[in-house]
C-alpha positions as CSV (number, residue, x, y, z in Angstrom):
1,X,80.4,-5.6,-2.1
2,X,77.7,-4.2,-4.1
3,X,75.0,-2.6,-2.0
4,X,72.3,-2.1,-4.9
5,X,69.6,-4.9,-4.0
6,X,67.4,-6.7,-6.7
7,X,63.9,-6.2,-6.2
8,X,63.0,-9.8,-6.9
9,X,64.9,-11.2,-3.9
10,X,62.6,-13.7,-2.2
11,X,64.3,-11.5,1.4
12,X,61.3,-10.1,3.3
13,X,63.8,-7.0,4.1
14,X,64.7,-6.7,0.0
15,X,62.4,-3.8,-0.5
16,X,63.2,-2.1,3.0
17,X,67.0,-1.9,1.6
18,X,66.0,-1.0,-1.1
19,X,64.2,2.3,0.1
20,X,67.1,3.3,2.9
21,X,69.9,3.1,0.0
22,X,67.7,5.4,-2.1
23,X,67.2,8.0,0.5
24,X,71.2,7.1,1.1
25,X,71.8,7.9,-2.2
26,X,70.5,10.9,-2.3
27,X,71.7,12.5,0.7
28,X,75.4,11.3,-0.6
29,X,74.9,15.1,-2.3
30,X,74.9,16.7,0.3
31,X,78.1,17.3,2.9
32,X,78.2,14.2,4.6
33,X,77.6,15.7,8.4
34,X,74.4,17.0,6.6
35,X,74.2,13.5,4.6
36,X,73.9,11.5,7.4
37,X,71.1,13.9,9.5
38,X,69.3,14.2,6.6
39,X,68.7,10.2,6.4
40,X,68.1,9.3,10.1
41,X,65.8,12.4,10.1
42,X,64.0,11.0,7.1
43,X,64.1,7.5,8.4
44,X,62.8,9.0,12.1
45,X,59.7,11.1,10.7
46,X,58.7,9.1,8.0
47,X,59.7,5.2,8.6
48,X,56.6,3.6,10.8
49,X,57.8,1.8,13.9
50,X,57.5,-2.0,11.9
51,X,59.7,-0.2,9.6
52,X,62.4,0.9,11.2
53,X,62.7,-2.7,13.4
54,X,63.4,-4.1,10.4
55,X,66.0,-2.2,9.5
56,X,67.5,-2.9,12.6
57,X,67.5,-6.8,11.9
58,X,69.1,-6.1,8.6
59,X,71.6,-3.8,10.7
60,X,71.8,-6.0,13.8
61,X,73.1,-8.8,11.3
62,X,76.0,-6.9,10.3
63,X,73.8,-4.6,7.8
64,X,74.6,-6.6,4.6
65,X,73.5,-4.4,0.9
66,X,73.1,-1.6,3.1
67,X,75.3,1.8,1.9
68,X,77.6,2.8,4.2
69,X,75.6,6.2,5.1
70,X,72.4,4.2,6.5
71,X,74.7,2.2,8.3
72,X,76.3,5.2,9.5
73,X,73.3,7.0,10.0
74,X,71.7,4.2,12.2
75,X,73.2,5.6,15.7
76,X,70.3,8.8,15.2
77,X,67.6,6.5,14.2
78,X,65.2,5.7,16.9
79,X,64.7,1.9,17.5
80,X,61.6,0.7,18.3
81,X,60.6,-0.7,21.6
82,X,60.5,-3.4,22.8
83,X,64.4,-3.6,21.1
C-alpha cells in the first residue's frame, strides 16, 4: 500500500493526507517515541479544530494513504467535540 496521495484526487481529505504524511515524514528522523510526540504535538498546536475532524474521518475509516506514524500518533491528538 502506498501511502503517498496524488494531489489531484477529486477526495475532499486528499490534501489533509497529504499534509499529516509530510509532517509524518519528517518526524520518521527522529527516534520514533520522539517521532510520534513530535506529530500529534504538531497536529494538536497547529491543526484548527475542522482540521483535525477530518483527519479523524479519514482515520475513523480505517485511515487509508495515511503513514503508519499519523496513524500511530492519533491516540495524542485531540479530537474535536462534538466527536
Amino acid at each position: 500500500m502506498s501511502h503517498d496521495v496524488t494531489l489531484t484526487s477529486h477526495d475532499p481529505h486528499t490534501k489533509l493526507i497529504y499534509m499529516a504524511n509530510q509532517i509524518a515524514k519528517f518526524m520518521e528522523s527522529k527516534p520514533h517515541d520522539e517521532g510520534v510526540a513530535g506529530l500529534s504535538s504538531h497536529i494538536n498546536d497547529f491543526w484548527e479544530p475542522r482540521m483535525r475532524k477530518r483527519l479523524f474521518e479519514v482515520l475513523d475509516a480505517g485511515g487509508q494513504g495515511l503513514r503508519p506514524l499519523v496513524i500511530e500518533a492519533a491516540a495524542s491528538i485531540r479530537r474535536p467535540f462534538p466527536a
